[in-house]
C-alpha positions as CSV (number, residue, x, y, z in Angstrom):
1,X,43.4,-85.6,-2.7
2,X,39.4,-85.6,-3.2
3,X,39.3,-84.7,0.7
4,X,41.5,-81.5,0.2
5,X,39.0,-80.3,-2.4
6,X,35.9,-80.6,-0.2
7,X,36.4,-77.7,1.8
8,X,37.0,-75.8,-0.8
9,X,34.2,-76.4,-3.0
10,X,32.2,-76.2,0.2
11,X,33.5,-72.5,1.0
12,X,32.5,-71.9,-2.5
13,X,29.3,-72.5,-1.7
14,X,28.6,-70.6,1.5
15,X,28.9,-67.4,0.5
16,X,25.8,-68.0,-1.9
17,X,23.5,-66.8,0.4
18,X,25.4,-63.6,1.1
19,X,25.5,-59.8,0.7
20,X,27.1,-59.4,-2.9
21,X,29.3,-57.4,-1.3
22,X,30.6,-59.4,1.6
23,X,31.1,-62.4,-1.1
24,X,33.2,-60.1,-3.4
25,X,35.2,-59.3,-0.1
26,X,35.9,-62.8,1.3
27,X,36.8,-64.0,-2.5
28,X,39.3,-61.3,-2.5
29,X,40.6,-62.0,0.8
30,X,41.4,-65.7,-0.5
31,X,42.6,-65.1,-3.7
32,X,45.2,-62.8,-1.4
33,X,46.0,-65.7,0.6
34,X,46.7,-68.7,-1.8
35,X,48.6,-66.0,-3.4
36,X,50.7,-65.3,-0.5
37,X,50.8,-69.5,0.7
38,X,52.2,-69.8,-2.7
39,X,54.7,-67.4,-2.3
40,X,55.9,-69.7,1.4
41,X,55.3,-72.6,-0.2
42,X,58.1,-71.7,-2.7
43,X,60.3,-70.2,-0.2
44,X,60.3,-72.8,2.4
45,X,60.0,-76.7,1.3
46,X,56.9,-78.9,2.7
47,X,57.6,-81.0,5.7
48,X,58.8,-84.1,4.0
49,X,56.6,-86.1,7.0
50,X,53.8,-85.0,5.3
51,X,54.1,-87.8,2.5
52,X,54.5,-90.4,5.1
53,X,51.1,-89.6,7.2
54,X,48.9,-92.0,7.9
55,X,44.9,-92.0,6.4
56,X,44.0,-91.4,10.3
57,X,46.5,-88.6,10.6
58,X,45.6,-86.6,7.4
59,X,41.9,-86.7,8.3
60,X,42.6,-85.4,11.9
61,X,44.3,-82.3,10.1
62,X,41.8,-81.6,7.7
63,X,39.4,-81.5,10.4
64,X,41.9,-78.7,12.4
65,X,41.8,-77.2,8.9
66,X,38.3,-77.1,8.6
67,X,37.6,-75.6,12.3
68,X,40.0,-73.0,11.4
69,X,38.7,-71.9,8.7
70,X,35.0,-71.5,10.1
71,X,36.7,-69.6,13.0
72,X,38.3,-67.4,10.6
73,X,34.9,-66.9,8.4
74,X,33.1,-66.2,12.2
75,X,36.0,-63.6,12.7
76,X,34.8,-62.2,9.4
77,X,31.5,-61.9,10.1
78,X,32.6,-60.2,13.1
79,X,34.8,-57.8,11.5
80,X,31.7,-57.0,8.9
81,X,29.1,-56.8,11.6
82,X,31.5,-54.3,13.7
83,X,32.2,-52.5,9.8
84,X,28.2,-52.0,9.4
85,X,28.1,-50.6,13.1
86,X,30.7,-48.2,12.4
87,X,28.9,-47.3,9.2
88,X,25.5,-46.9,11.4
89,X,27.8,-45.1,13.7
90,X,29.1,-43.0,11.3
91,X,25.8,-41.8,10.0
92,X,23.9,-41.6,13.5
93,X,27.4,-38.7,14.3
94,X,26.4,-37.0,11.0
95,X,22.6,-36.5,12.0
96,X,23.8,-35.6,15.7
97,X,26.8,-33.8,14.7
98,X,26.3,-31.9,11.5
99,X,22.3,-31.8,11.2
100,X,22.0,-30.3,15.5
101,X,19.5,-28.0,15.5
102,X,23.1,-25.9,17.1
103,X,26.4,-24.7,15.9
104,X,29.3,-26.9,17.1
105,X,32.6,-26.1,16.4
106,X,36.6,-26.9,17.9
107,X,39.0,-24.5,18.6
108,X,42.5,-25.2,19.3
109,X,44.9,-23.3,21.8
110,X,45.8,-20.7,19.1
111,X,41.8,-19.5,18.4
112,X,41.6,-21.1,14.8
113,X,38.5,-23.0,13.9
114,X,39.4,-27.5,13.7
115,X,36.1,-28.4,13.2
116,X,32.9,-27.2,12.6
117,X,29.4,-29.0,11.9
118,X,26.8,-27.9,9.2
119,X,24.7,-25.5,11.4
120,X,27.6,-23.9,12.6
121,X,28.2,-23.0,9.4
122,X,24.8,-22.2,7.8
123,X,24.5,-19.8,11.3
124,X,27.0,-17.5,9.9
125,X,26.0,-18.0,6.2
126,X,29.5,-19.5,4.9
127,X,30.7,-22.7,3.6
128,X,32.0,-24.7,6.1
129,X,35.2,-25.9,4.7
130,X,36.2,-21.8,4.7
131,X,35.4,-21.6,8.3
132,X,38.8,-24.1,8.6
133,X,42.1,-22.7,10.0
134,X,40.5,-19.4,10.6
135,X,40.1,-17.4,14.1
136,X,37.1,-17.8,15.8
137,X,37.1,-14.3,17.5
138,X,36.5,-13.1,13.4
139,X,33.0,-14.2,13.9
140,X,32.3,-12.1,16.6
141,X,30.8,-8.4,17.0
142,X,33.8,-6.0,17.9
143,X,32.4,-4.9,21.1
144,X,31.8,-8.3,22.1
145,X,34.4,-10.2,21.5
146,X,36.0,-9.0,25.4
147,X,33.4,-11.0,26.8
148,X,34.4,-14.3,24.4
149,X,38.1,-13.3,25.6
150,X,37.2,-13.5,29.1
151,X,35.5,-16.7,29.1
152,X,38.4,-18.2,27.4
153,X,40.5,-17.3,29.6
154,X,38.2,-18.6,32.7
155,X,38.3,-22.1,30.9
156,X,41.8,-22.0,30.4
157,X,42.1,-21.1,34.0
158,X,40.8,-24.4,35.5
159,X,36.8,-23.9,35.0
160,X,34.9,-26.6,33.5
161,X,31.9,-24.7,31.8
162,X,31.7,-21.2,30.9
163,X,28.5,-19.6,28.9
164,X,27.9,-16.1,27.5
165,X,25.6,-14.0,25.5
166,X,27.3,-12.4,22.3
167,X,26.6,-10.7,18.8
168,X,28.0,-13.0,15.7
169,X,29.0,-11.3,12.4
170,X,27.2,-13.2,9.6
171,X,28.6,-13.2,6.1
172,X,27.6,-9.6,4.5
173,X,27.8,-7.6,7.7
174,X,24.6,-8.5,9.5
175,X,24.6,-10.0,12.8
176,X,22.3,-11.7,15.1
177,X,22.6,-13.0,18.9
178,X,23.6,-16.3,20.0
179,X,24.4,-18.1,23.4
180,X,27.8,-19.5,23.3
181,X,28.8,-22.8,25.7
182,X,32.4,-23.9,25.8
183,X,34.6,-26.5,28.1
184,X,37.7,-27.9,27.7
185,X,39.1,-31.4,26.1
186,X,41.9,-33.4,24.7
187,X,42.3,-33.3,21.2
188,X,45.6,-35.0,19.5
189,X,47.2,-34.2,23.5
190,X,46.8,-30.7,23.3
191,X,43.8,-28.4,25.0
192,X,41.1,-27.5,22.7
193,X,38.0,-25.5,22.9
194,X,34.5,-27.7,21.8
195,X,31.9,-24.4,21.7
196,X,28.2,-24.6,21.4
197,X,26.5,-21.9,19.3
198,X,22.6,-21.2,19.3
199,X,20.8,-18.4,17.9
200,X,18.8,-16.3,20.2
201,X,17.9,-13.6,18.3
202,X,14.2,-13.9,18.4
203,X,14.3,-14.3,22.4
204,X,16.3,-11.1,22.6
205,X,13.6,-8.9,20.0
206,X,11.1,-10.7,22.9
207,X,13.1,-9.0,25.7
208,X,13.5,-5.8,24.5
209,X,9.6,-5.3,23.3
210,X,9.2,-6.5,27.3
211,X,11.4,-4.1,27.9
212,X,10.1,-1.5,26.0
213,X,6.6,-2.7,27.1
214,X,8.0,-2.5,31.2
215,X,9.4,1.1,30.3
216,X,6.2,2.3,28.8
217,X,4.0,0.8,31.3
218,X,6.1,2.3,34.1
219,X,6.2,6.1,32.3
220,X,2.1,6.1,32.1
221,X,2.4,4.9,35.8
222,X,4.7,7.5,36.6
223,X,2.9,10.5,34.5
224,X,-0.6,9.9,36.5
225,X,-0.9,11.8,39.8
226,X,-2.5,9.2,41.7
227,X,-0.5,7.0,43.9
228,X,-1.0,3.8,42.2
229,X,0.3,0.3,43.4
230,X,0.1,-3.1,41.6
231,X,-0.3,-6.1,43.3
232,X,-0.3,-9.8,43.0
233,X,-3.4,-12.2,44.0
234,X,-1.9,-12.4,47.2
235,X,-1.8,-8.8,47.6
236,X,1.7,-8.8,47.6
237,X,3.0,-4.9,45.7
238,X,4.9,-5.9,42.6
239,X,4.9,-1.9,41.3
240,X,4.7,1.4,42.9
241,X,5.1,4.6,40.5
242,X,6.6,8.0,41.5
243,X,3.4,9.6,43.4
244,X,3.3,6.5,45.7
245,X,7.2,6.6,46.4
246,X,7.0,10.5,47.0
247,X,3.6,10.1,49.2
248,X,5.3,7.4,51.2
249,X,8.2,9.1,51.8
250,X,6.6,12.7,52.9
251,X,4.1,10.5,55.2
252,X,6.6,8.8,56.7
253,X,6.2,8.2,60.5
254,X,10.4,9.7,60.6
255,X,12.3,12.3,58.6
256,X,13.6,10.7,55.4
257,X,12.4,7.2,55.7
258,X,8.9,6.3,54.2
259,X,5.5,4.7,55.7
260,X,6.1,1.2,56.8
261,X,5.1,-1.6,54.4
262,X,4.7,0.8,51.6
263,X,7.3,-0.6,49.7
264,X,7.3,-3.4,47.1
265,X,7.3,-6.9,48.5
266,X,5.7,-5.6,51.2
267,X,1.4,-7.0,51.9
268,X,-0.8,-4.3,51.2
269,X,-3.5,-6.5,52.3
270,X,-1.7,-7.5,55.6
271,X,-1.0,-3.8,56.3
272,X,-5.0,-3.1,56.0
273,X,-5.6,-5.5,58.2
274,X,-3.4,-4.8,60.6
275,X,-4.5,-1.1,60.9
276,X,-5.7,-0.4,64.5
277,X,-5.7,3.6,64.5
278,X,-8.7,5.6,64.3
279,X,-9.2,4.7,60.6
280,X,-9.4,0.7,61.3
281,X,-13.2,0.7,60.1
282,X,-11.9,2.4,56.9
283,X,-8.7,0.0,56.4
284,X,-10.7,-2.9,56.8
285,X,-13.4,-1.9,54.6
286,X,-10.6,-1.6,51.9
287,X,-9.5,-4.5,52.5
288,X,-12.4,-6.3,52.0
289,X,-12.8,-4.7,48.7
290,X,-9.9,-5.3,47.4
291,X,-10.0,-8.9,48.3
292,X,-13.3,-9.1,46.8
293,X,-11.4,-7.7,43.4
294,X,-9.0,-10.5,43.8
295,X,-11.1,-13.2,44.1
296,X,-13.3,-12.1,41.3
297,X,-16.5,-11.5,42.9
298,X,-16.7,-7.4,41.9
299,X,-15.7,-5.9,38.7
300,X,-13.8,-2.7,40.8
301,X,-13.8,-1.0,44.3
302,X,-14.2,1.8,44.8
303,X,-14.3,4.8,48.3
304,X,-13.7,7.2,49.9
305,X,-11.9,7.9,52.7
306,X,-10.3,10.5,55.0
307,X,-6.5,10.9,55.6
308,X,-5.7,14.2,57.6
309,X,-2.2,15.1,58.1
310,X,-1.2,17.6,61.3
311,X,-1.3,20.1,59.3
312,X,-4.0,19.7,56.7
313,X,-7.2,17.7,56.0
314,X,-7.0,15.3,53.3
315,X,-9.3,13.4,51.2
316,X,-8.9,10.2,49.1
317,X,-10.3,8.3,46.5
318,X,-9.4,4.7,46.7
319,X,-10.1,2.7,43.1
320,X,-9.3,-0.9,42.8
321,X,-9.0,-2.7,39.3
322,X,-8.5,-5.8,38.1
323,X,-4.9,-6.4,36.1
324,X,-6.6,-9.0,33.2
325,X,-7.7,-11.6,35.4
326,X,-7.6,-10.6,38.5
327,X,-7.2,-14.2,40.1
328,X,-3.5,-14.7,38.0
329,X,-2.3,-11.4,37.6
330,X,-3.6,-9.5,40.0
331,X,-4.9,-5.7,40.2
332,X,-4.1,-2.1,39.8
333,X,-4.9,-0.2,43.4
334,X,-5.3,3.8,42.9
335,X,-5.2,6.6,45.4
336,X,-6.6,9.7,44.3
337,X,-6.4,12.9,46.2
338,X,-10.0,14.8,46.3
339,X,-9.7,17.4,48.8
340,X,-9.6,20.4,46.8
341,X,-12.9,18.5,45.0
342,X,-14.5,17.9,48.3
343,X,-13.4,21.6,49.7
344,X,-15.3,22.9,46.0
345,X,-18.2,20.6,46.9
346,X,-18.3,21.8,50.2
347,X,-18.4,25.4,49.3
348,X,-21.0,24.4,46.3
349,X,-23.2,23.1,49.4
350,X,-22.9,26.2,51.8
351,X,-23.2,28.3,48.4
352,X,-26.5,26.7,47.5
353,X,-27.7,26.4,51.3
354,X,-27.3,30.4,50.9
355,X,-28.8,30.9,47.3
356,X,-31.9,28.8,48.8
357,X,-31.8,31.0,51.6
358,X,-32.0,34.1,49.5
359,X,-34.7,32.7,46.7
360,X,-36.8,32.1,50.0
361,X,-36.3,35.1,51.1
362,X,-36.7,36.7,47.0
363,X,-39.9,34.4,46.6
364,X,-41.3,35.8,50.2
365,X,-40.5,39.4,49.3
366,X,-42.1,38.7,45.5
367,X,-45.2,37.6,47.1
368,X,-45.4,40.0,49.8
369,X,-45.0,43.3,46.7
370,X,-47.2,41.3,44.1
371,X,-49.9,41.0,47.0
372,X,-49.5,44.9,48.2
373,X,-49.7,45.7,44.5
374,X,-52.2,44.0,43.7
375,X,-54.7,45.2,46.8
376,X,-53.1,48.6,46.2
377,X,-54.4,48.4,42.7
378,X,-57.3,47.7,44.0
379,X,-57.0,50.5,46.4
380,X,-56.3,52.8,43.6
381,X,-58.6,52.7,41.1
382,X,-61.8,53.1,43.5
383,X,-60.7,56.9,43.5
384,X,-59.6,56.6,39.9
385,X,-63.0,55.7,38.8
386,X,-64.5,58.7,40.9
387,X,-62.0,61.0,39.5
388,X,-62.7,59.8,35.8
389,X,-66.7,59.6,36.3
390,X,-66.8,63.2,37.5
391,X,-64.1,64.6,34.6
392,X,-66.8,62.7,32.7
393,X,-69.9,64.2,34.5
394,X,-68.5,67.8,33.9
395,X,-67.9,67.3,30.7
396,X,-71.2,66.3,29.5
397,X,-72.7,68.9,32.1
398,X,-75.0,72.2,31.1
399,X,-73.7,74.6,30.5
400,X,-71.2,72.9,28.3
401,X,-67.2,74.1,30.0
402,X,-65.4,76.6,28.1
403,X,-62.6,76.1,25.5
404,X,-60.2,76.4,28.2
405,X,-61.9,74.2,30.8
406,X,-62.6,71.2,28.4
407,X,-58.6,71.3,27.7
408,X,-58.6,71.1,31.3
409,X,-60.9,68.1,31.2
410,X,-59.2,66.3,28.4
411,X,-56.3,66.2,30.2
412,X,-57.9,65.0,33.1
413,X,-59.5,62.3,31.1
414,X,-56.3,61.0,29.3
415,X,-54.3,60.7,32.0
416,X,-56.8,58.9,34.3
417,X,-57.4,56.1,31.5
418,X,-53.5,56.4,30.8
419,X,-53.4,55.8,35.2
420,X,-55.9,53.0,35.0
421,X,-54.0,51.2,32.2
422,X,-51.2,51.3,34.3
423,X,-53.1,50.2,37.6
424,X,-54.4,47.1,35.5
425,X,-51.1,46.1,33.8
426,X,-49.6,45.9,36.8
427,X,-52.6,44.0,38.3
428,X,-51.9,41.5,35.6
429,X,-48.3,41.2,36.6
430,X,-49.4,41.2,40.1
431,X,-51.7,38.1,39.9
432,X,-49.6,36.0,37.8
433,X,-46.2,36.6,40.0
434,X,-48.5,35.7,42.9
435,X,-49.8,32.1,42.0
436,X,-53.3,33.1,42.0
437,X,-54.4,33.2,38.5
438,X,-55.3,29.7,37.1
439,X,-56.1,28.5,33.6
440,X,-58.3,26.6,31.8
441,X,-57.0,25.3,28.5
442,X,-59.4,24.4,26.0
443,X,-59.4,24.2,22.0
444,X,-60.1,27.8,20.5
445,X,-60.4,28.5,17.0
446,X,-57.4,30.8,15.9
447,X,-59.5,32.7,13.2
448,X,-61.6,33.5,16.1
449,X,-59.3,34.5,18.3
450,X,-57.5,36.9,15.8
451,X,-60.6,38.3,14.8
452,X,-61.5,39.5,18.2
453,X,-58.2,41.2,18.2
454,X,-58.6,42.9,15.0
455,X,-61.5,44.8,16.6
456,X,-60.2,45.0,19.8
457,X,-57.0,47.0,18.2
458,X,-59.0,48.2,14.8
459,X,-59.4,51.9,16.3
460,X,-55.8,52.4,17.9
461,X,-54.3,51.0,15.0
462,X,-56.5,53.3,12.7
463,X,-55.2,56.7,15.6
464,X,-51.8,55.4,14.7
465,X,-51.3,55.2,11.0
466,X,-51.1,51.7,11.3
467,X,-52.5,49.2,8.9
468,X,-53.2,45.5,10.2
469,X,-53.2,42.8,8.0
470,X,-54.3,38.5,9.7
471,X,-54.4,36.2,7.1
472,X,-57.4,33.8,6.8
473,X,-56.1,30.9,9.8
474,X,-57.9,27.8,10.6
475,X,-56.1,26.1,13.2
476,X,-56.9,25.6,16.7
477,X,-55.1,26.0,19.4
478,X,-55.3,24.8,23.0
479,X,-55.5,27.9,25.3
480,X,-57.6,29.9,27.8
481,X,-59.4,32.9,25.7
482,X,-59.1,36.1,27.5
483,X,-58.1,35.2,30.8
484,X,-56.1,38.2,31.8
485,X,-59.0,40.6,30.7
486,X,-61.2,38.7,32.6
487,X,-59.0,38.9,36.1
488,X,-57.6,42.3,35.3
489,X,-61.0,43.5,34.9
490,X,-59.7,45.4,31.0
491,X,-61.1,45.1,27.7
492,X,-58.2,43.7,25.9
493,X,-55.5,41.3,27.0
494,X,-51.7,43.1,27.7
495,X,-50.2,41.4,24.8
496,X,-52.2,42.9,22.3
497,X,-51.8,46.6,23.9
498,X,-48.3,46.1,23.8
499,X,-48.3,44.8,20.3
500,X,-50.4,48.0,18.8
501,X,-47.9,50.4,21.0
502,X,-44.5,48.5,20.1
503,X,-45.9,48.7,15.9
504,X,-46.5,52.4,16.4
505,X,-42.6,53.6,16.9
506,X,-42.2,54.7,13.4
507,X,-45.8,56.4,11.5
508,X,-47.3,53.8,8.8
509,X,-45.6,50.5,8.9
510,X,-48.5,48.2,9.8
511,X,-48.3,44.2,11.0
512,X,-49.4,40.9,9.7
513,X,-50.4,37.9,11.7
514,X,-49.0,34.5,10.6
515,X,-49.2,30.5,11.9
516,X,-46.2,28.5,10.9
517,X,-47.2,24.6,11.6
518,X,-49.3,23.8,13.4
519,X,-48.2,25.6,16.8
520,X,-46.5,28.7,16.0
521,X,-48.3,32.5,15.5
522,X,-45.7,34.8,14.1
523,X,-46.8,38.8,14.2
524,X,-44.7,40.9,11.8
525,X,-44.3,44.4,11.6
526,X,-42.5,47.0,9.9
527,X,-41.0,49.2,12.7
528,X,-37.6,50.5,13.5
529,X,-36.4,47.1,14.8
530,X,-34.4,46.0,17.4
531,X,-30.2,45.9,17.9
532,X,-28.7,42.5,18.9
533,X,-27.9,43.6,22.6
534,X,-31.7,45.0,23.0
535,X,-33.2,41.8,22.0
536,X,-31.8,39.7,25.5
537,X,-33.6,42.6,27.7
538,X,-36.9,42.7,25.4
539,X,-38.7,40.6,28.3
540,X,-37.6,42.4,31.4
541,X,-40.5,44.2,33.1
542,X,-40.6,48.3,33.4
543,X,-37.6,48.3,30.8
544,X,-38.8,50.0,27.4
545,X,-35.5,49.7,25.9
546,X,-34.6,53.5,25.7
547,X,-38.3,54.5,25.0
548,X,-38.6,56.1,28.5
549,X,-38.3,59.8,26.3
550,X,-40.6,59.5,23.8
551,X,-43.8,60.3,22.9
552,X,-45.4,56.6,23.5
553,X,-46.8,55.5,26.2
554,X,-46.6,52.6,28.5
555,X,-44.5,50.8,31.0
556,X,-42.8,48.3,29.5
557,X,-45.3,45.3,31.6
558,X,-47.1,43.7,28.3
559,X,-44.5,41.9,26.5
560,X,-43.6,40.6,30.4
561,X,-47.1,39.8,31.0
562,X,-47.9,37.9,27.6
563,X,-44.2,36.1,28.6
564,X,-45.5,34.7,31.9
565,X,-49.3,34.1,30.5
566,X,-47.9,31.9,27.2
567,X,-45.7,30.1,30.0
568,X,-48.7,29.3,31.8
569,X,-50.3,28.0,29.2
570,X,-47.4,25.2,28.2
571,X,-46.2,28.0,25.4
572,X,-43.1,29.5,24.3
573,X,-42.9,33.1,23.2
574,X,-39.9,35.2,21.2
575,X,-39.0,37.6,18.8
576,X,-36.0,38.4,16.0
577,X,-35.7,41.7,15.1
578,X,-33.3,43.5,12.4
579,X,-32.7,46.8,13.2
580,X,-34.4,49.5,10.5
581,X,-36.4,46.8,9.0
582,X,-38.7,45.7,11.7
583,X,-39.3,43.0,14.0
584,X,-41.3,39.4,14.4
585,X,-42.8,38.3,17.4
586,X,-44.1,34.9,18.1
587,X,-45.8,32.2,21.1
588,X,-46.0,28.7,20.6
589,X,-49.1,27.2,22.1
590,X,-50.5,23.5,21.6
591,X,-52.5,22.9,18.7
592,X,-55.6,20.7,17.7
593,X,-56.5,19.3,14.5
594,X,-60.5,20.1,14.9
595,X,-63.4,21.0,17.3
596,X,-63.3,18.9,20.2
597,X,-60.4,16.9,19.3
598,X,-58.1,16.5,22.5
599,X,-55.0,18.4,22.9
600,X,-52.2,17.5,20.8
């Protein structure tokens, strides 16, 4: 039976082209089946018609034999194609199944774990195979696992999704927070539990630093006095802080409830807007800057702007910021009450409406006693002169006076030039306090200058005890040479007087005559000194520092008069003084570098 053979040797051949595998599979599969036709074959006879078939009839059944068996190998292809889709299948569940990116895990009826995937797993750190057969609720934080209880129970009750937020036990101890979802199914025809597990751990450390951030935020809001409101771009109030709350409510139109559209939700720029009273100029005005804030076209607002109560007057400062940008998050609107600051300002205004008042008056009165004293002084020494020119007269008159009378005339004599000094110091104060001495400053050499004071002082100094010492100078400085002597009508200038009288306090000290730079003359002596608390009153005119008793003379108008001359000159004057070892005074004046060089 060549015919019989055919097939054969051609199913041999087809599976040439093949998968190694699928060949190896189909040759197993036929060895199986001669075995097992064999096995009938010797079991039940062959139809003895078969011998007595005709050529026609044999060929018609091998050609049923041969259709059969390509439907069978077509089955087989089937059966591998639908074996390499489960495979695919298979490996497609283990991506979207064990490798999620969440935990997912069975429960059965009795809590214990059926079925878990990888992630599951890995979330709490243990081998999956030892999360088998074991309760679920072990997983879970002690003072959570109420709420897993509860949500069990809702899904056993009849609803189809229930979710929660819970704390999951890792394996040492630690923990972290996940979001559970569970329903219901059918598993093996009992109820089962199929829960999804996701770690939100780093969404709730993002929560609680808002949180914490909101909390902050709100106790710096709450700590500032100001009543301070945050709104939207719309001008919608998102935040009030204590001091607005506690405003609203005590400015409330009725007992216990607060002002309308105060609260938050409410339009802060609606309620501006809306304002008809008798501050609608003022509301609107705000408005517009706070709109203007909004939109971005100022950097801040800022005003003022009454708000009396019936029982008090009230002022406010409004101050409108922009939150970041002010065109997505809004801006920060502050009310800050001034009226104790406007009440202080108002008082600083009627204070220094009086104070001008009173230096008028003080600057009127000044004038009008440097003027009297200065035509009194005038006034007085016409007679003095008399009085001195005939003590002076008698005393160079034939006969010559008598012991006693020329005592007489002495005294006469001093104190007339002792009451001329005095007439002309006070002139000099006289004309300076009244605005009618002028100077002109030009360069004068300082050797010079000194010099002429030397001489000037030479003989008192010599009367005294008192040796002078002026080092050898050569600066110049930029002042008016003898200007005082020349409108006081005297022969020396009041600051050296005073100088030669201050240095003769304490018998033989003598004084010395320095410049330090270019601008400063420093004159040193060796007197009793000065205590701290005398030094502040040193300047004051008719004080002589507790020298009113003694012996020397004067009246305690040179140091004042050198003060207000050095001053007019564009100078500074001072002094330090120790007390038993002496005292330094010294002016600053400009200085010039040579003859006819312009003034520093």
């Amino acid at each position: 039976m060549n015919s019989s053979n055919k097939p054969s040797a051609q199913h041999e051949q087809r599976p040439a082209g093949r998968d190694a595998t699928a060949a190896n599979q189909a040759q197993a599969l036929r060895q199986q089946a001669e075995a097992r036709f064999r096995d009938k074959a010797a079991r039940t006879p062959l139809d003895p018609d078969l011998e007595t078939l005709s050529p026609e009839a044999t060929r018609q059944m091998l050609h049923e034999l041969r259709v059969h068996q390509i439907e069978l190998e077509m089955q087989n292809e089937e059966l591998q194609e639908s074996q390499a889709a489960l495979d695919r299948a298979r490996v497609r569940y283990f991506d979207l199944y064990d490798l999620a990116p969440v935990g997912y895990c069975t429960v059965g009826e009795d809590g214990l774990i059926l079925q878990s995937n990888l992630t599951f797993a890995g979330l709490l750190g243990v081998a999956r195979g030892a999360l088998i057969g074991q309760p679920f609720s072990r997983t879970i934080l002690k003072e959570d696992q109420d709420i897993y209880y509860l949500l069990r129970k809702q899904l056993f009750e009849g609803s189809e999704t229930q979710s929660c937020e819970l704390r999951i036990l890792k394996e040492f101890g630690t923990q972290f927070w996940a979001h559970l979802t569970a329903t219901i199914a059918q598993h093996d025809g009992a109820q089962v539990l199929r829960i999804v597990l996701s770690d939100i751990s780093g969404r709730k450390r993002l929560e609680e630093a808002q949180v914490t951030r909101e909390a902050f935020k709100l106790t710096i809001l709450n700590s500032l006095a100001a009543e301070i409101a945050v709104v939207n771009p719309d001008g919608v109030i998102m935040e009030v802080n204590d001091s607005w709350r506690r405003f609203s409510m005590e400015n409330g139109l009725e007992p216990g409830k607060p002002v309308p559209h105060t609260h938050v939700g409410a339009n802060y720029l609606s309620v501006c807007e809306s304002n008809e009273g008798p501050a609608a100029s003022e509301m609107l005005s705000a408005c517009n800057g706070i709109k203007a804030v909004l939109d971005g076209s100022l950097p801040c607002f800022t005003m003022e702007y009454a708000c009396h109560s019936p029982t008090q007057q009230r002022w406010f400062m409004m101050n409108v910021l922009p939150l970041g940008s002010a065109r997505r998050s809004g801006a920060v609107i502050a009310h800050t009450d001034i009226t104790e600051y406007k009440r202080l300002e108002q008082m600083l205004h009627d204070r220094n409406v009086e104070l001008e008042r009173t230096r008028s008056v003080a600057e009127k009165a000044n004038l009008a006693k440097s003027d009297f004293l200065a035509s009194m002084s005038h006034e007085l020494r016409t007679p003095l002169h008399a009085i001195l020119g005939f003590a002076q007269l008698i005393e160079a008159g034939s006969p010559e006076p008598t012991p006693g009378q020329k005592r007489s005339i002495d005294q006469i004599l001093k104190a007339g030039w002792h009451l001329l000094e005095l007439i002309n110091e006070i002139l000099d104060l006289s004309v300076i306090e009244s605005g009618k001495l002028s100077l002109l400053l030009e360069p004068v050499s300082l050797a010079e200058v000194l010099a002429e004071c030397e001489l000037m002082i030479e003989p008192q100094a010599q009367k005294c005890g008192i040796r002078v010492d002026i080092g050898k100078l050569e600066h110049r400085l930029l002042c008016q040479r003898g200007a005082i002597a020349a409108e006081a009508g005297s022969d020396q200038p009041a600051f050296q007087r005073g100088q030669v009288q201050q240095g003769r306090w304490r018998g033989y000290r003598g004084m010395h005559a320095e410049a330090a730079g270019f601008d400063r003359i420093s004159i040193r002596d060796t007197g009793p000194g000065l205590a701290p608390e005398q030094l502040p009153l040193l300047f004051d005119a008719f004080n002589r520092l507790g020298q009113e008793a003694k012996a020397e003379e004067g009246t305690g108008i040179g140091l004042v008069v050198s003060k207000r001359l050095v001053e007019l000159m564009g100078g500074e004057i001072g002094a330090e003084s120790t007390l038993g070892e002496g005292s330094v005074f010294w002016i600053e004046l400009k200085g010039t570098t040579a003859p006819g060089d312009s003034p520093r």
